[in-house]
C-alpha positions as CSV (number, residue, x, y, z in Angstrom):
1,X,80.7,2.8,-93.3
2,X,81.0,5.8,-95.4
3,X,79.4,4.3,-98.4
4,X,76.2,2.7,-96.7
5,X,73.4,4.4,-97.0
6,X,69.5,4.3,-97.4
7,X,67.8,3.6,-100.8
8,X,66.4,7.1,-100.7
9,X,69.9,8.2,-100.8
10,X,71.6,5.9,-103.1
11,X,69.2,6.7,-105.7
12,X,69.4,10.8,-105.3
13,X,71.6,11.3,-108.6
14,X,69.1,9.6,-110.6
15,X,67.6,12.3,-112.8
16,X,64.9,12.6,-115.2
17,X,66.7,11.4,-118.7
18,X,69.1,9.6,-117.0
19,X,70.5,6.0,-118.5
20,X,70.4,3.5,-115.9
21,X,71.6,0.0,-116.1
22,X,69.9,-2.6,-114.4
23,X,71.5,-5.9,-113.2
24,X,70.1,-9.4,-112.9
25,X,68.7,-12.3,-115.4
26,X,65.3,-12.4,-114.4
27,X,64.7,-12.6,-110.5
28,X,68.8,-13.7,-110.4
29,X,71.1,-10.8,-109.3
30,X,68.1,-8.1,-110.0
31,X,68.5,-5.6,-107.3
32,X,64.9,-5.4,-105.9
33,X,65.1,-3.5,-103.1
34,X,66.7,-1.0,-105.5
35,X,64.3,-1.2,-107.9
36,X,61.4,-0.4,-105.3
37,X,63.4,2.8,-104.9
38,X,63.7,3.4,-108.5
39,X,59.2,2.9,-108.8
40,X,59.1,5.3,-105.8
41,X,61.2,7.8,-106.8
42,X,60.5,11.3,-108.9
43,X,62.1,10.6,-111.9
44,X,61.0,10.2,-115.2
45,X,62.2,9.8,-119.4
46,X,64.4,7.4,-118.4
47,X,66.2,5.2,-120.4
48,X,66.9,1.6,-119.1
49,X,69.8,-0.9,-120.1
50,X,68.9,-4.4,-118.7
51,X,68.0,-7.6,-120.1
52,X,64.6,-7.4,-119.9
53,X,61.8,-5.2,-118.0
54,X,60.5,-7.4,-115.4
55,X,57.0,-8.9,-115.8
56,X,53.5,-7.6,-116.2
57,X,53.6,-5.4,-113.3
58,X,56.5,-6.4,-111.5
59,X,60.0,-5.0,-111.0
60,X,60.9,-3.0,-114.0
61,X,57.5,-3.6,-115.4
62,X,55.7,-1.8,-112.8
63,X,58.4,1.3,-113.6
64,X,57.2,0.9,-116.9
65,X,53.3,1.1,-115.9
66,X,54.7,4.4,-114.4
67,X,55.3,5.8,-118.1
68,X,58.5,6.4,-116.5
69,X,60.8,4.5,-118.9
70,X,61.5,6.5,-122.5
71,X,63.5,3.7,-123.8
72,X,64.6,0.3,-122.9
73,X,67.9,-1.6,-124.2
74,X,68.0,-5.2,-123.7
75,X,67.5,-8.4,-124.8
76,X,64.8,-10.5,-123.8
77,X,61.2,-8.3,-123.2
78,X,58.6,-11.3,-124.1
79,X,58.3,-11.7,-120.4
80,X,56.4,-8.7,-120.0
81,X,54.2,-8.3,-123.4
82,X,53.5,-4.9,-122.0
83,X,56.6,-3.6,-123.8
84,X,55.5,-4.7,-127.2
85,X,52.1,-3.0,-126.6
86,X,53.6,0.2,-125.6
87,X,56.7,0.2,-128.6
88,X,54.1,-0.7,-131.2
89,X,51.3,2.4,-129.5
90,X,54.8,4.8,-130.0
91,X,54.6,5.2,-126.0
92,X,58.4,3.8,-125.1
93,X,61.1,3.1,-127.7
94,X,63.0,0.0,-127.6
95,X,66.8,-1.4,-128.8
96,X,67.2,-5.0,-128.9
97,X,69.9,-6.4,-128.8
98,X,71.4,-10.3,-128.9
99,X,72.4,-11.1,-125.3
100,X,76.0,-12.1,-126.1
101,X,76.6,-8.2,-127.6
102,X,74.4,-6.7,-124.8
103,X,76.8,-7.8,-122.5
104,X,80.1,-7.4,-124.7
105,X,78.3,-3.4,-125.3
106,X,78.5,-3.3,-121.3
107,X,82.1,-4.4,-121.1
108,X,83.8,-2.4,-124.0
109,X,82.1,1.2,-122.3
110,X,83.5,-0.4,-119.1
111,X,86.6,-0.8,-120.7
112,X,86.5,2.4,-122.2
113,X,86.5,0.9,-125.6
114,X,84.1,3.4,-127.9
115,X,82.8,-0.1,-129.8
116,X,83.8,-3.2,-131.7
117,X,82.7,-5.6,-134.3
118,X,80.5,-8.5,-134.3
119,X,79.0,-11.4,-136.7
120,X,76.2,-12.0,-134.5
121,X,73.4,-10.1,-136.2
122,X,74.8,-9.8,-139.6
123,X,71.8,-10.5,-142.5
124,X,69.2,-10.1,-139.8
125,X,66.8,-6.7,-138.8
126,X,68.9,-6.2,-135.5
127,X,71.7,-5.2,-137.9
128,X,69.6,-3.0,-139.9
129,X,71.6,0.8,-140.4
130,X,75.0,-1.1,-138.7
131,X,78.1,-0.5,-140.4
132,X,79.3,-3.9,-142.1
133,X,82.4,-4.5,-142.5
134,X,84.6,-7.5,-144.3
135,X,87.4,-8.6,-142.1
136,X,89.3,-11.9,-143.3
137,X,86.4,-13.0,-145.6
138,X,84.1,-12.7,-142.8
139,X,80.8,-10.0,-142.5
140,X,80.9,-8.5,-138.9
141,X,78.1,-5.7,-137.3
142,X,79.7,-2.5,-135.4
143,X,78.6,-2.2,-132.4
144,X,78.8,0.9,-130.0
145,X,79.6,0.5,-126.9
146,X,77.4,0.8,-123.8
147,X,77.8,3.4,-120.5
148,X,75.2,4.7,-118.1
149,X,74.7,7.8,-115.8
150,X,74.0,5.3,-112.9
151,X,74.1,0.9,-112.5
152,X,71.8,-0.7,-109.7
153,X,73.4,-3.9,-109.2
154,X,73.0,-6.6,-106.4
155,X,75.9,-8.8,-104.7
156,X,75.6,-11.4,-101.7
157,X,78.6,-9.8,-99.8
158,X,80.6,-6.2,-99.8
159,X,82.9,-5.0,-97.2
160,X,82.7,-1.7,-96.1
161,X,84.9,-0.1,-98.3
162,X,82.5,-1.3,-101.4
163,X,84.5,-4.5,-102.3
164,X,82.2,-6.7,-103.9
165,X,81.2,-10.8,-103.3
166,X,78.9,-12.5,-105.7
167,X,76.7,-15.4,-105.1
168,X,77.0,-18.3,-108.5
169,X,75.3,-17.2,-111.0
170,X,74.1,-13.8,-109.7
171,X,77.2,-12.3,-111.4
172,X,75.4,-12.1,-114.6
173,X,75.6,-8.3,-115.8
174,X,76.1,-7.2,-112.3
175,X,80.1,-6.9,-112.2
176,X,80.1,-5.6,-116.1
177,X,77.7,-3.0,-115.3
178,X,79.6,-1.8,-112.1
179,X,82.4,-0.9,-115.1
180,X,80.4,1.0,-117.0
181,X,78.3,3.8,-114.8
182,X,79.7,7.5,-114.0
183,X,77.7,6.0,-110.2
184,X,77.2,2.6,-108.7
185,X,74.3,1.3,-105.8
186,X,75.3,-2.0,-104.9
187,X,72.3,-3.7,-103.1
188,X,74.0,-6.5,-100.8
189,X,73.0,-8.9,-98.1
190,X,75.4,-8.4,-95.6
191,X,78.2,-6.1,-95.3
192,X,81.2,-6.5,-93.4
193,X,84.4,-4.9,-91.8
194,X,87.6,-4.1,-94.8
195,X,90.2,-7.1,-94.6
196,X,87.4,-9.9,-93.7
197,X,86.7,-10.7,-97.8
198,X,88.4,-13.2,-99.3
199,X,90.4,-11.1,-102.0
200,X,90.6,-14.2,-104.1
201,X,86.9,-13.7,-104.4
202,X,86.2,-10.4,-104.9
203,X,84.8,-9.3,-108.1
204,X,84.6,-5.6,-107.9
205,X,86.8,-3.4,-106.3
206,X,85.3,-1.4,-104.2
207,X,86.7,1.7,-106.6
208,X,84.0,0.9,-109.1
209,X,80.9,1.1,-105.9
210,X,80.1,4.5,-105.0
211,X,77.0,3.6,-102.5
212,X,76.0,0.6,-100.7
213,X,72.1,0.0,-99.6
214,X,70.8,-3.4,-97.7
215,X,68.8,-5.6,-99.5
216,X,65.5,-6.2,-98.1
217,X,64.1,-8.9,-100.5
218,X,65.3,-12.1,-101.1
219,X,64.5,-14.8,-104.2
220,X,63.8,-18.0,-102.4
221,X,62.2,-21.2,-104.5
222,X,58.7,-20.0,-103.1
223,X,59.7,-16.7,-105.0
224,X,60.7,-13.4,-103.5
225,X,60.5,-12.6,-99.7
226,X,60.6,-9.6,-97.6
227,X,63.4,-9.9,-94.9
């Protein structure tokens, strides 16, 4: 199992000022135990793309507590009002973004596409200092593209290789953002020997997973549990 290792280890290349995308929509597909490394590790300045920052204290939130997070791209922070308090005191700066183009931002710098154009933000703030351009009658909003220095994701299922199994809706921005990082850290429930995945359900090749860490934390519908 070349690629397994221990959170302290996965998380290594992560250096102050690097981008790191975060996986998960809410609790779903947020790689916890990852996180956990990311609140106990050294670095700082960091700039975070994920769809929100956690809650008051939790997850991301409690990296943000840290003053460890110099900007955050997503698109849903009102579950942690903490981030409107420290963009408005000038202590973090923050990109928001619809969640349709976050994710279509992901997938282009996975696809090595350098950006594209959208109508979703046209006439509204969020487009503010775009280009605008007229295609076919039509106002559309360039949009950049999206890459990272690192992506903590979280799958059910890898084989040892680093081949990839989702669980439902814990796909989210987990296989995008496994695109679009120079280094991935999959956090998975179980792994198991190359040839016993289903290839019909694998979602990320394993050349896309550079580490593999066990999950220790699960979401359950009394919330999340230590294994």
């Amino acid at each position: 199992m070349g690629k397994m290792k221990t959170t302290e280890e996965a998380i290594l290349p992560i250096k102050t000022g690097s981008i790191i995308m975060v996986g998960g929509f809410g609790l779903v597909g947020a790689p916890l135990t990852l996180i956990d490394g990311l609140i106990n590790h050294d670095a700082t300045e960091l700039t975070i793309i994920s769809n929100n920052l956690g809650e008051e204290g939790k997850g991301l939130g409690e990296l943000l507590r840290q003053g460890k997070i110099k900007k955050a791209i997503g698109s849903y922070f009102t579950s942690n009002r903490e981030v409107g308090n420290m963009y408005h005191s000038g202590k973090i700066d923050v990109q928001l973004l619809p969640q349709g183009t976050l994710s279509e931002s992901i997938r282009a710098g996975g696809a090595g596409i350098g950006g594209y154009y959208t109508p979703t933000s046209v006439s509204t703030e969020l487009a503010k200092d775009k280009e605008i351009r007229e295609i076919d009658g039509k106002l559309y909003c360039f949009e950049p593209a999206l890459k990272a220095n690192v992506a903590l994701i979280r799958a059910h299922k890898a084989d040892e290789l680093g081949n990839l199994i989702y669980y439902k809706t814990a796909r989210n921005f987990n296989p995008m953002m496994a695109t679009a990082a120079d280094y991935v850290i999959a956090e998975v429930d179980e792994i198991v020997e190359a040839g016993k995945l289903d290839p019909e359900l694998i979602a990320t090749p394993h050349l896309y997973v550079d580490a593999l860490v066990y999950s220790k934390k699960i979401v359950t519908k009394e919330g999340v549990v230590a294994r």
